[in-house]
C-alpha positions as a Markdown table, in Angstrom:
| # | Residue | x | y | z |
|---|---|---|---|---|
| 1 | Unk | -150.1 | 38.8 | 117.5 |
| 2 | Unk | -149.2 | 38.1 | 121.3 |
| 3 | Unk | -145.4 | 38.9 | 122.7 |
| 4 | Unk | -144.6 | 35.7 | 122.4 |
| 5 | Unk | -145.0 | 35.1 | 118.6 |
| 6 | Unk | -143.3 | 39.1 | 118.2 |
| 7 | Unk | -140.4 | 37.4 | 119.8 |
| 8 | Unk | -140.3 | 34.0 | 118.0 |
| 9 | Unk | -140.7 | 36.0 | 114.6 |
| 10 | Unk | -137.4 | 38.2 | 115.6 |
| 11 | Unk | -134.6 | 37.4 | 113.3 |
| 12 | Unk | -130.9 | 37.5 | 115.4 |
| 13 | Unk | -127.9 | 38.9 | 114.1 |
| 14 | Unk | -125.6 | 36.5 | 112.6 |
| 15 | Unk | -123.9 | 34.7 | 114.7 |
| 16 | Unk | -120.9 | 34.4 | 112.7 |
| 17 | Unk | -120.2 | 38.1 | 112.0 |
| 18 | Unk | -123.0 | 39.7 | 113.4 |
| 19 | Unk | -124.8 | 41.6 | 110.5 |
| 20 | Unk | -128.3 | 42.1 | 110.5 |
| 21 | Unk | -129.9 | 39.3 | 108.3 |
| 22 | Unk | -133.9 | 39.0 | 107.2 |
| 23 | Unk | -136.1 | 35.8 | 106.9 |
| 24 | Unk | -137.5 | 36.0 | 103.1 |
| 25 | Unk | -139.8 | 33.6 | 101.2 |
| 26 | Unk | -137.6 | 31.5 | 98.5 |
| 27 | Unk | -139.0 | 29.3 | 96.2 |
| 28 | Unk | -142.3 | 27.7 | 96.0 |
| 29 | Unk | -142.6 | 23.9 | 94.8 |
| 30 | Unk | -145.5 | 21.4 | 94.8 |
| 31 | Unk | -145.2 | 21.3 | 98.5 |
| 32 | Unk | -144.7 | 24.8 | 99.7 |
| 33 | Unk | -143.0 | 28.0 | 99.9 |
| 34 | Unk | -139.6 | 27.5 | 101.4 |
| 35 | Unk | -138.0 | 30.0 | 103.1 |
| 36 | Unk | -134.5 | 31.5 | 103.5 |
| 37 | Unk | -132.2 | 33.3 | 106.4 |
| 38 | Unk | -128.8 | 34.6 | 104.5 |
| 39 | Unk | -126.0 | 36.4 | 105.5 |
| 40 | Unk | -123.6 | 38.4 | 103.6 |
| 41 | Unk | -120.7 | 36.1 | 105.1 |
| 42 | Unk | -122.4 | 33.3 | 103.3 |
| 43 | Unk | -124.1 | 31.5 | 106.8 |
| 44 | Unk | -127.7 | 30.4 | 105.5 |
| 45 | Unk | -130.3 | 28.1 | 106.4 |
| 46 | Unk | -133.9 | 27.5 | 105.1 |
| 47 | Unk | -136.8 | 25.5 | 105.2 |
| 48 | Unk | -140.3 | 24.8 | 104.4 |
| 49 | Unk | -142.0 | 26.6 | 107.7 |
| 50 | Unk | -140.7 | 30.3 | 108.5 |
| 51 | Unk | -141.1 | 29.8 | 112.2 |
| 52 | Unk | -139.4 | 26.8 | 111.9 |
| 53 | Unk | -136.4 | 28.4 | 109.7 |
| 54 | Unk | -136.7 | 31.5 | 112.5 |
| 55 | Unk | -136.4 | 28.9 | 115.2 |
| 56 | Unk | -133.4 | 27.0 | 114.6 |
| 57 | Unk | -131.6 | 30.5 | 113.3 |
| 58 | Unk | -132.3 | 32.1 | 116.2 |
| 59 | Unk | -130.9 | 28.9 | 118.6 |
| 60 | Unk | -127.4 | 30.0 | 120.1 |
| 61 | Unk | -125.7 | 27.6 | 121.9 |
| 62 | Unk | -124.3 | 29.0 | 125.3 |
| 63 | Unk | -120.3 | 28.8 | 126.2 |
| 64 | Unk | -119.2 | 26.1 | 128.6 |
C-alpha cells in the first residue's frame, strides 16, 4: 500500500466533538457490504465503498 492510500484510509477525529471514531463494515445486502463511520455524539455517515465513506468523512471544510 503506497503513502497515498495510508493517508486516504486514515479516519479523522470527529469533527463535531473530536473523539476518535473507526470505519467498520455494516450490513451486507444483495449489492454490497456497506460501511459505517460513527461517533459517540451521534455524527455518522456510511455507504457502499469504504474509501468512499472514508473520503467524504474525512472532507473538512475550511473557515472563511
Amino acid at each position: 500500500m503506497s503513502t497515498d492510500e495510508n493517508t486516504e484510509r486514515k479516519v479523522l477525529p470527529c469533527p463535531c466533538c473530536g473523539s476518535e471514531v473507526t470505519c467498520s463494515a455494516g450490513f451486507q445486502n444483495g449489492y454490497g457490504t456497506y460501511y459505517f463511520v460513527k461517533c459517540s455524539c451521534g455524527l455518522s455517515i456510511n455507504g457502499q465503498f469504504e474509501a468512499d465513506v472514508l473520503q467524504r468523512w474525512n472532507r473538512r471544510e475550511s473557515a472563511g
